[in-house]
C-alpha positions in Angstrom: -20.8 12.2 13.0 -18.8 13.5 9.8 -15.8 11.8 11.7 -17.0 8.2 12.2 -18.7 8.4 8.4 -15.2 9.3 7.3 -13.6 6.0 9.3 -15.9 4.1 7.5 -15.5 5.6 3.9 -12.1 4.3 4.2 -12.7 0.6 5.6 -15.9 0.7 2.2 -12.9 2.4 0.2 -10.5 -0.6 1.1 -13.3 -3.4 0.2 -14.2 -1.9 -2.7 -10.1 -1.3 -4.1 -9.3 -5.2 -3.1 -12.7 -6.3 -5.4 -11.5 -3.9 -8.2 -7.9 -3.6 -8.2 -5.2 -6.8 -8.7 -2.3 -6.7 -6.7 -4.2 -4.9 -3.5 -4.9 -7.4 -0.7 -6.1 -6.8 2.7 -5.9 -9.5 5.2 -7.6 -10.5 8.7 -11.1 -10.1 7.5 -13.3 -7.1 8.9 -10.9 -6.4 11.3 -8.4 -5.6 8.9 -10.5 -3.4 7.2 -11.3 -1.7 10.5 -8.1 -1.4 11.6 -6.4 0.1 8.2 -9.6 2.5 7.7 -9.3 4.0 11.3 -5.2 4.7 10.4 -5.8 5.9 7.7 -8.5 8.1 8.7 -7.4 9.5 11.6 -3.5 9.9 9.2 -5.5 12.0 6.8 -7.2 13.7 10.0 -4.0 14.5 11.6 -1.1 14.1 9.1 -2.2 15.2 6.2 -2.9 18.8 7.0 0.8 19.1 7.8 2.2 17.2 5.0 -0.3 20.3 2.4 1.4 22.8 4.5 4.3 21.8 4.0 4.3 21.4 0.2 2.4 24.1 -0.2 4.7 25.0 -3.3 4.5 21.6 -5.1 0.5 22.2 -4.7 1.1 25.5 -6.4 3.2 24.2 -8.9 0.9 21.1 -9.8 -2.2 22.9 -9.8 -3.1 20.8 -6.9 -1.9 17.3 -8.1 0.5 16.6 -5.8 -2.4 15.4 -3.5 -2.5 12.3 -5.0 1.5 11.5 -3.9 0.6 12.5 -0.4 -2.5 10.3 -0.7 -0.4 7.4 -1.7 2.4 8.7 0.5 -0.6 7.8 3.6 -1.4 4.6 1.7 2.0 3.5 2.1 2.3 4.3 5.6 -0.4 2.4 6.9 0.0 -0.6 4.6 3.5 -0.3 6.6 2.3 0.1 10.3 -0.3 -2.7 10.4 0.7 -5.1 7.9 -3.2 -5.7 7.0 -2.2 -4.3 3.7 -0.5 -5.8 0.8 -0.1 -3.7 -1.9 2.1 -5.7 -5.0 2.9 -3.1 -7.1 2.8 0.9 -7.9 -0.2 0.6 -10.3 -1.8 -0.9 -7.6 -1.1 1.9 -5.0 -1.9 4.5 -7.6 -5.3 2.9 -8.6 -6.4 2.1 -4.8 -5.5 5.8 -3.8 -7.8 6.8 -6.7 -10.6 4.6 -5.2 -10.2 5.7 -1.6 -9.9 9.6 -3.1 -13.2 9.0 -4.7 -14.8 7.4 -1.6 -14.0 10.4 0.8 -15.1 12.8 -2.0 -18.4 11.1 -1.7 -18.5 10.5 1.7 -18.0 14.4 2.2 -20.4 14.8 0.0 -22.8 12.9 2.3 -21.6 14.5 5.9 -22.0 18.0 4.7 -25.9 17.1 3.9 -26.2 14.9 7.7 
């Protein structure tokens, strides 16, 4: 259950960044929302585990801030891969990373009480 309100934390995550933030687009409607929140879910299910591990020593360094560059390092990849997402500039990466960071933090937040 945890998993599937995760998926959809993201697809929320990405509506709520396109209202807020200028220069963040996503196109084809629900199912664009759909599709780039299940990618990106299942990238920070599978992906991102590796990607801590292996900078492990950047985490160290940055007392844990280098989670926001792999955040927008996922971001990036699946704004890439399925070309639902149009991201104009940095600020706009950085600021919808924020959002979706904050989403998941609640949305764990939730699954731990379901």
């Amino acid at each position: 259950m945890s998993i599937i309100i995760g998926l959809l934390s993201n697809s929320i995550g990405l509506w709520i960044a396109q209202y807020y933030v200028a220069g963040f687009v996503v196109v084809g409607g629900l199912k664009g929302y759909l599709i780039a929140g299940i990618l990106l879910g299942l990238l920070n299910l599978i992906v991102r585990p590796l990607l801590k591990l292996v900078s492990l020593p950047l985490m160290i360094l940055t007392l844990g801030l280098f989670n926001i560059i792999i955040n927008i390092v996922l971001l990036w990849i699946v704004a890439k891969a399925t070309g639902y997402l149009i991201i104009q500039s940095w600020e706009a990466l950085i600021l919808t990373t924020l959002i979706l960071a904050a989403m998941n933090f609640i949305s764990h937040l939730f699954s731990k009480g379901i």
